[in-house]
N, C-alpha and C positions, 0 to 999 in steps of 0.2 A: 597450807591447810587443805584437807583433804574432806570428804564426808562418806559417809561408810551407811548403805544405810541396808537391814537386816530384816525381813519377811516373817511371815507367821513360821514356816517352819523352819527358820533358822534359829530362834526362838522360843521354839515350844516342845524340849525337852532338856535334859540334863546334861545329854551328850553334846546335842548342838550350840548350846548354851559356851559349855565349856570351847569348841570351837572356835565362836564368836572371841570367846573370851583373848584365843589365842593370835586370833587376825588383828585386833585390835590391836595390843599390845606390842607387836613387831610390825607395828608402822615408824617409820623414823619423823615424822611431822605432827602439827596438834590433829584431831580428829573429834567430829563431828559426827556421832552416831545416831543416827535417826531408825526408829525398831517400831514393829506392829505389834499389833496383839502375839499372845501366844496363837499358835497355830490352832484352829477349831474355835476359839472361846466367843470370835469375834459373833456367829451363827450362835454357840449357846445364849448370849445375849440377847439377843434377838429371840430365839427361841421361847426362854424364859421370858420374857416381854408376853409375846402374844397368848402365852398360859395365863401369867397372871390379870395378862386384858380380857382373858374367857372367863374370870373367876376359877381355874383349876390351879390350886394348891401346890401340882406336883413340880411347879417351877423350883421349888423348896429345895429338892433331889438336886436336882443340876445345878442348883447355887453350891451346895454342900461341895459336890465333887470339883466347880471351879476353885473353890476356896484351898479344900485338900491338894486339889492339885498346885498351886500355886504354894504353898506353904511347904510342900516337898522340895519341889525346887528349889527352895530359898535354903531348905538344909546343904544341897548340894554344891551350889554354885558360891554361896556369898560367903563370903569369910568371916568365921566363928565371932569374931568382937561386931560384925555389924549383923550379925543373922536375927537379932532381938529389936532393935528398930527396923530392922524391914518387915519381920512379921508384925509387931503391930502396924507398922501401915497399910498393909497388905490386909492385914486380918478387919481395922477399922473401914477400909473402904467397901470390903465386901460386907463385912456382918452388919454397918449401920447405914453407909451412904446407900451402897446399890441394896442391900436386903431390905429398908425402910422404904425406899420409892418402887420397886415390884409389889410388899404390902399394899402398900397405897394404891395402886390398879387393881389389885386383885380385891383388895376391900370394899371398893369406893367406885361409883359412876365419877369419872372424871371427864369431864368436856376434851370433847375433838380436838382442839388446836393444844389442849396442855399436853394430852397424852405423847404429841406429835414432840411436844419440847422433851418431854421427859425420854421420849424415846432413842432420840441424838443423844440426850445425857448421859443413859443407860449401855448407850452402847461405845460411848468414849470411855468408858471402864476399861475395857481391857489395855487398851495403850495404857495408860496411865499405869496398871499394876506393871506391865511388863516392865517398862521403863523405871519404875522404882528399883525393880529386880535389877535389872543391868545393871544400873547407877549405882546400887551396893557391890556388885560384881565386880565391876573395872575402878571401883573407889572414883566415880567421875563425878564433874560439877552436871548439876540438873538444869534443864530450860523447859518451861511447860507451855507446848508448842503453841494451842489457842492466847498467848500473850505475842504473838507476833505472827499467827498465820488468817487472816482475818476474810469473808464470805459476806454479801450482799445478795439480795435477794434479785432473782431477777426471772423472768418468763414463771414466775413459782415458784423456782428453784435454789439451792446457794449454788451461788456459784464462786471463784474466786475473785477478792478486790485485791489484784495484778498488786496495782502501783501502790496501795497502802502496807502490804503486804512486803516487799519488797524496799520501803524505808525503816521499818520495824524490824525485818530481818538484820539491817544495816546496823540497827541502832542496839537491837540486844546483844550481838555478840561482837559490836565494834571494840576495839582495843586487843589488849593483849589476849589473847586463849588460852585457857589451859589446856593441859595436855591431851585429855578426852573430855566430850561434852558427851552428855546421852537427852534426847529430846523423843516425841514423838511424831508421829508422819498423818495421821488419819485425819483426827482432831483438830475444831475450832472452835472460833466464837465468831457471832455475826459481828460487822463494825458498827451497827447500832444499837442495837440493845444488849449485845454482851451474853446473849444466849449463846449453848451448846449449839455448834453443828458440825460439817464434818464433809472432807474434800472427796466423799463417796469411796466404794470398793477399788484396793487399789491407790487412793491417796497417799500413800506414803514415800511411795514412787514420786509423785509430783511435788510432796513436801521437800524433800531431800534434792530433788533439781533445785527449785526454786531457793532454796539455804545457798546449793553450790553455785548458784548464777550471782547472787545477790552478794556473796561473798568471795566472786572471783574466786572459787576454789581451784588447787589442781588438778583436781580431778574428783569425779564419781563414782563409788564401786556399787553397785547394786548387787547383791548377794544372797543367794537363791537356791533351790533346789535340783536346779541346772544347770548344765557345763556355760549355758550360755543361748544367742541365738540357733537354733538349728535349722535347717534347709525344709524340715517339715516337722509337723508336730510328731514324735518316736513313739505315741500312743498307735498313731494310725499308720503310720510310715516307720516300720522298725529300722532300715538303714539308712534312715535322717544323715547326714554329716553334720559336722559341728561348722559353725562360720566364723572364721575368727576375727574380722574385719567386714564392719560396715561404714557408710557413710553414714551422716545424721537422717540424710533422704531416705535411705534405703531401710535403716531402718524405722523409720516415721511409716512408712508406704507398709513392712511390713505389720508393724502394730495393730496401726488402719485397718490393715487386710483382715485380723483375727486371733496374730502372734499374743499371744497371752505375757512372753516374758517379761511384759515392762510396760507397765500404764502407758495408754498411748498419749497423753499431754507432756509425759514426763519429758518429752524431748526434746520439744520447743527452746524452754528455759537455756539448756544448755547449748543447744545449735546456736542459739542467736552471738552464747560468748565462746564460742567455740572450746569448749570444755570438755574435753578427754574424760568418756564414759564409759565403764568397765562391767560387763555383767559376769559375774561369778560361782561360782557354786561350793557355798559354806562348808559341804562333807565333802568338796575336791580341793582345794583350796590351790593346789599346786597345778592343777590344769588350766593354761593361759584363761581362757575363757574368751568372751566375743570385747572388741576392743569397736568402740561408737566414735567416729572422730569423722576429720575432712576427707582421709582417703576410704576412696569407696571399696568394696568386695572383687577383689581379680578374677572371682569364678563368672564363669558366664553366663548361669544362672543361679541366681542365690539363694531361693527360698520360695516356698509355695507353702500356704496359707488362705484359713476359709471362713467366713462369717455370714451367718445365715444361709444365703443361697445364691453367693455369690464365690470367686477362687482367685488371690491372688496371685501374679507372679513377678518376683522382683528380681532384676537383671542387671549387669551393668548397664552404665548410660549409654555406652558407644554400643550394644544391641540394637540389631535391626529387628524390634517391638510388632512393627507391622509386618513383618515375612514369619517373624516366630508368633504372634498370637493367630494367624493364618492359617501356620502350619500346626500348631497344637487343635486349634478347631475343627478343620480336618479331619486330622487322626482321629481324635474323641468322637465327633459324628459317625465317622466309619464304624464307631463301637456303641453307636447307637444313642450317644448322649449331647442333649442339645443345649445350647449354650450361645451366647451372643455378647459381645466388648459391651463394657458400659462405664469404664472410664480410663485415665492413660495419664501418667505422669510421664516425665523423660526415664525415668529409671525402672517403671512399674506396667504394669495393664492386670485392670479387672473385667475376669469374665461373667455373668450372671447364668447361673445353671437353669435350667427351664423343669427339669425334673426334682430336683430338689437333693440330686446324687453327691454330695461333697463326700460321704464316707467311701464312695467309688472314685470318684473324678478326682481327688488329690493323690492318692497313691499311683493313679496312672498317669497321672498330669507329671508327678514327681520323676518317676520312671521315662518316660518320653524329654522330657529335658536335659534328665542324665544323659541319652541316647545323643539329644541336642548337640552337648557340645565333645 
């Protein structure tokens, strides 16, 4: 058994949809599809929330055009004999569940703490429609992920309960599997009151670990709008290389550092069962992509990455860490940028920028490394 699990925009048009549709289906094992919101809706949710928490009406619009847009898609993808029970589900959830509870804000003084539930509610909508959509798409069995992804409150916040979590996973999809499952990734309920919440931006990631750990999977594809990890982010660093092997460390350290490709919790789960994790890219399908496992990256530097005002750099383990972040500091200072270690894995070193320069200091940090090795 495998788990496949599918991003906003690999999901949120007709084209990538059908894509989807086709990775799927040319797996040789059962599969475990775990998918996000369409791409954008998760923000119009929200969006719409804080209109109809102003009292302005015009959340009205952007429900309209969610709705349309979701009902287009369903002409394209789902096949003719199921395309009438997905619109009415699709069309019931938007025009009475979510359009009834936005009225309800936008009508009514509603107390602090309810608007706060309503507002997890509100924005578990969008999983929830995707996922119908796929589920008519690939003709798979449904799982509705807050029935086994479970959250407890803690410093304020939810966060996940690990071990409840992880018997529930065991227990919904123990026994035989069918072919394709399609669940969601974002979405929860607390384990005591049974309210909406939700594993933050980015959850889906960690929902589809935690499925593929709990269930011994053979592997994890995470599929994206990316070849995979790159050596820098190709926004800021146009000659990025692609990596096509990390360790689980290397890549955790890069996460940490600010790599965006892959919720950084999501890693834990699978390191601990050593689970073969694949990141993908839904429009390349056939480009290997980065492979997450025990052998680490043979480059001898693998990636530089930045978060807030700080630059990582992840290397192999057998780098000499302290002659290379020595020598990178150096050079950088010669170029006028100041900067100091503030922290050091065996495979990693973080430098803390003093000016605030990461849209300079990673493209020349990248370059100097190349130079490196």
């Amino acid at each position: 058994m495998k788990v496949l699990k599918f991003g906003g925009t690999s999901v949120g048009s007709v084209d990538s949809l059908l894509k989807v549709k086709d990775i799927v289906e040319h797996q040789n094992e059962p599969v475990i599809v775990v998918v996000s919101a369409l791409g954008g809706v998760t923000n119009q949710l929200l969006a719409m929330t804080e209109l109809a928490l102003s009292k302005d009406s015009a959340y009205e619009a952007t429900l309209a055009l969610v709705a349309d847009r979701h009902i287009d898609i369903i002409s394209h993808v789902v096949p003719a004999d199921r395309q009438t029970e997905c619109r009415e589900f699709v069309g019931e959830f938007i025009n009475s569940s979510l359009a009834g509870m936005l009225r309800m804000l936008c009508l009514n003084d509603v107390p602090a703490d309810i608007v706060e539930d309503m507002r997890k509610s509100i924005v578990s909508f969008g999983e929830i429609l995707s996922s119908a959509i796929v589920t008519m798409m690939l003709d798979a069995t449904p799982r509705f992920a807050p029935g086994f992804i479970k959250t407890k409150r803690s410093g304020g916040e939810d966060v996940l309960d690990a071990e409840l979590t992880r018997r529930l996973i065991k227990s919904e999809f123990g026994g035989t599997l069918p072919t394709t499952t399609v669940t969601q990734g974002f979405i929860a309920h607390d384990a005591a009151t049974d309210k909406d919440t939700n594993l933050g931006r980015g959850g889906s990631d960690y929902t589809a670990a935690l499925i593929a750990a709990a269930l011994e999977a053979t592997a994890l594809e995470i599929w994206t709008d990316v070849d995979g990890f790159l050596s820098a982010d190709p926004r800021v660093v146009p000659e990025a290389r692609l990596i096509s092997k990390l360790s689980f460390a290397q890549a955790e350290d890069l996460c940490n550092g600010g790599a965006k490709v892959v919720y950084y919790p999501t890693i834990a789960p699978v390191r601990d069962l050593r689970i073969p994790t694949w990141v993908k890219n839904t429009f390349r399908p056939d480009v290997t992509g980065t492979l997450i496992g025990d052998e680490m990256s043979t480059e001898a530097v693998v990636g530089v990455t930045s978060k807030d005002d700080t630059v990582t750099v992840v290397t192999r383990v057998d780098a000499d860490l302290a002659l290379l972040a020595d020598e990178l500091m150096r050079r950088l200072m010669s170029e006028g940028i100041g900067l100091i270690p503030v922290a050091r894995t065996p495979q990693s070193v973080t430098l803390r920028l003093l000016n605030g320069q990461a849209a300079t200091v990673v493209p020349l940090m990248h370059k100097l490394l190349l130079e490196h090795e």
